[in-house]
C-alpha positions in Angstrom: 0.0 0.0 0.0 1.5 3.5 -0.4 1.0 5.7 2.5 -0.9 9.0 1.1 0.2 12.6 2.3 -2.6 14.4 3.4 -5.3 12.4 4.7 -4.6 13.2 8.7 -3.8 9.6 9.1 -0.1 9.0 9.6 1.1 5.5 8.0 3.9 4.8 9.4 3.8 1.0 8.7 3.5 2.0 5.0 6.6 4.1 5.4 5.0 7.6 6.4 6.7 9.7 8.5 7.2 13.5 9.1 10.0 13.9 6.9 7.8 12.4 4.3 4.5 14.1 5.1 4.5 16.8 8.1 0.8 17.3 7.5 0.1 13.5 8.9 2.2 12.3 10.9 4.2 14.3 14.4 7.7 14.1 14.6 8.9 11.6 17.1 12.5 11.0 18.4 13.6 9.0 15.4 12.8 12.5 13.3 14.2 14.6 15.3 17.6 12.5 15.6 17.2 12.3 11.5 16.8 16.2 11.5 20.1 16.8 13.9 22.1 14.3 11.5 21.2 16.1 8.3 21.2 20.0 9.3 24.6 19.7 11.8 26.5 16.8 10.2 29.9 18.7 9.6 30.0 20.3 12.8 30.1 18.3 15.8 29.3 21.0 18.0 25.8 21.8 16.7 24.8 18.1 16.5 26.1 17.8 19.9 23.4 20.4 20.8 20.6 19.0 19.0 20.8 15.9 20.1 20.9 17.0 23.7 17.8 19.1 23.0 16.5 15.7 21.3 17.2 14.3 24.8 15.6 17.1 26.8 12.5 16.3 24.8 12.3 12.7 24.0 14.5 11.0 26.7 17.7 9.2 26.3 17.9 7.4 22.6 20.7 4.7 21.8 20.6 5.5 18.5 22.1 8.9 18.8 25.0 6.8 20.7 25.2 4.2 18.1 25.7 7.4 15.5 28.1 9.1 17.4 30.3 6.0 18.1 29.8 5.0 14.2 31.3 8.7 13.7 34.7 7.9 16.3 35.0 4.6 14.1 36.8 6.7 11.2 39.0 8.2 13.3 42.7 6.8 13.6 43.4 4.6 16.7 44.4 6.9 18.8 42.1 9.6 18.3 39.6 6.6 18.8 39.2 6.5 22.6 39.2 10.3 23.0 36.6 10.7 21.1 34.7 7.8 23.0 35.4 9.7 26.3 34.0 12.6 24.5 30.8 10.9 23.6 30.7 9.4 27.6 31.0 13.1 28.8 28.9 14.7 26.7 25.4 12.4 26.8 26.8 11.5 30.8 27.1 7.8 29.9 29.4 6.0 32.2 29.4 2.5 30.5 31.5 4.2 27.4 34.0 5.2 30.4 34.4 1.5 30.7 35.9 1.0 26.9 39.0 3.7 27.4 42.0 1.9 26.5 43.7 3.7 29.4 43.2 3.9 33.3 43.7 7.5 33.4 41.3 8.1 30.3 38.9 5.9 31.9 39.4 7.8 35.1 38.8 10.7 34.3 36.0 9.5 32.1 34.0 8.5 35.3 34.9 11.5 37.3 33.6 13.8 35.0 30.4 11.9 34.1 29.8 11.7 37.8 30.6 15.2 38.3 28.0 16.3 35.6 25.2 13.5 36.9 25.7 14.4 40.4 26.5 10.9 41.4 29.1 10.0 44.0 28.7 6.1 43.6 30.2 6.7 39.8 33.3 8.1 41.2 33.3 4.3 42.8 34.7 2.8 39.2 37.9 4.8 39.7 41.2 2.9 40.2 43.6 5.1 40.9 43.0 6.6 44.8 43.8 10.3 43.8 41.4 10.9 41.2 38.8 9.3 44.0 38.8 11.9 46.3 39.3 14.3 44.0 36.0 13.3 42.0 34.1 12.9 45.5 35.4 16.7 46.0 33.9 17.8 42.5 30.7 16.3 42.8 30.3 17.7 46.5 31.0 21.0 44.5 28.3 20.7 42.4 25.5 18.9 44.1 26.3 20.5 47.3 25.3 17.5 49.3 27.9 15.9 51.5 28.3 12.7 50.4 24.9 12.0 50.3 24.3 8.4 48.4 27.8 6.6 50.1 27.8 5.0 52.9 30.3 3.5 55.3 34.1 3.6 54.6 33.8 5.3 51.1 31.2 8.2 52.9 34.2 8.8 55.5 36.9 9.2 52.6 34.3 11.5 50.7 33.9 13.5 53.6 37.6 13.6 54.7 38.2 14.8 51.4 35.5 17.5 51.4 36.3 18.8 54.6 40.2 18.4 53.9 40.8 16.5 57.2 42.9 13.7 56.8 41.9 12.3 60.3 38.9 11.2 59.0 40.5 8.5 57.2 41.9 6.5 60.3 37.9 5.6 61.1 38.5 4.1 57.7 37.9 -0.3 58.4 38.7 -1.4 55.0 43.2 -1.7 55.1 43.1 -0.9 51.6 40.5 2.3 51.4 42.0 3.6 54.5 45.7 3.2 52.8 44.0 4.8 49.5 42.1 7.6 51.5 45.6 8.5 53.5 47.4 8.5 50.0 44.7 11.5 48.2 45.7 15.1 48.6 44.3 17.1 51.1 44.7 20.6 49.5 41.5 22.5 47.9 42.1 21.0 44.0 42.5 23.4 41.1 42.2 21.4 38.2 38.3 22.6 37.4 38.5 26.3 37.7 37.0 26.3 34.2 35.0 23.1 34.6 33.0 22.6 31.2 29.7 21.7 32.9 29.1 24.7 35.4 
């Protein structure tokens, strides 16, 4: 059957659809993710945008993903995994974090998804002890919240770190966290002064 333009009914299963015919049929996500790919193609940026505002309306769609990490796939190797972690940062996708070739990409990955989502328990998938406390320090930052979400031994290292007491960290039970919290820096970090996300 071929779907006719104009009659109010929008016939999707017939292969209608507002790009087609605006006057039947809404645009859904699907549209709007088509739309963002044809107008902002060349520029990363402005697709970027769209498809957030594609977000804001629709909710999160793994298709704009799927595009994005389709677009990193003709990059050269090592351009590969930064733009990954730029995809992770920008939709606030943790899992991506996960596919960083590197601990320190991945790292830092994690602590600034978690600093943009608010979320303490992401700053959990770091390895390295450092970059811990200094994500639980961002993310204090911005949710303003204490440490709300941890509990036990990884709320008492957030909260040494926040409150730069490294006292704190000998009510640490875990060897290992205690060892990791005593090992973090307990001076105000600068390294977000012009934090992207705020």
């Amino acid at each position: 059957m071929i779907p006719c333009c104009g009659n109010n009914v929008c016939e999707r299963i017939d292969g209608e659809s507002y790009s087609v015919c605006s006057d039947d049929c809404e645009k859904n996500d699907d549209d709007a993710i088509q739309d963002c790919i044809n107008k902002y193609s060349s520029s990363d940026i402005l697709r970027s945008n769209c498809f957030n505002d594609v977000i804001d309306k629709y909710g999160y769609s793994d298709k704009i993903i799927d595009y994005e990490k389709e677009k990193c796939q003709n990059k050269y190797d090592s351009l590969y995994s930064l733009c990954l972690k730029k995809i992770a940062e920008e939709y606030a996708i943790e899992g991506i974090c996960g596919e960083l070739s590197s601990w320190s990409e991945k790292d830092d990955c994690y602590e600034n998804v978690a600093v943009k989502k608010q979320d303490y328990n992401i700053c959990l998938k770091i390895e390295l002890g450092l970059s811990l406390g200094d994500c639980f320090y961002y993310v204090n930052l911005k949710a303003k919240s204490d440490c709300s979400g941890l509990n036990g031994d990884y709320k008492i290292m957030c909260l040494a770190k926040i409150e730069g007491n490294s006292f704190k960290c000998d009510d640490i039970s875990d060897s290992q966290l205690k060892t990791r919290c005593r090992s973090m820096s307990f001076r105000v970090p600068t390294r977000y002064d012009d934090y992207i996300y705020w």
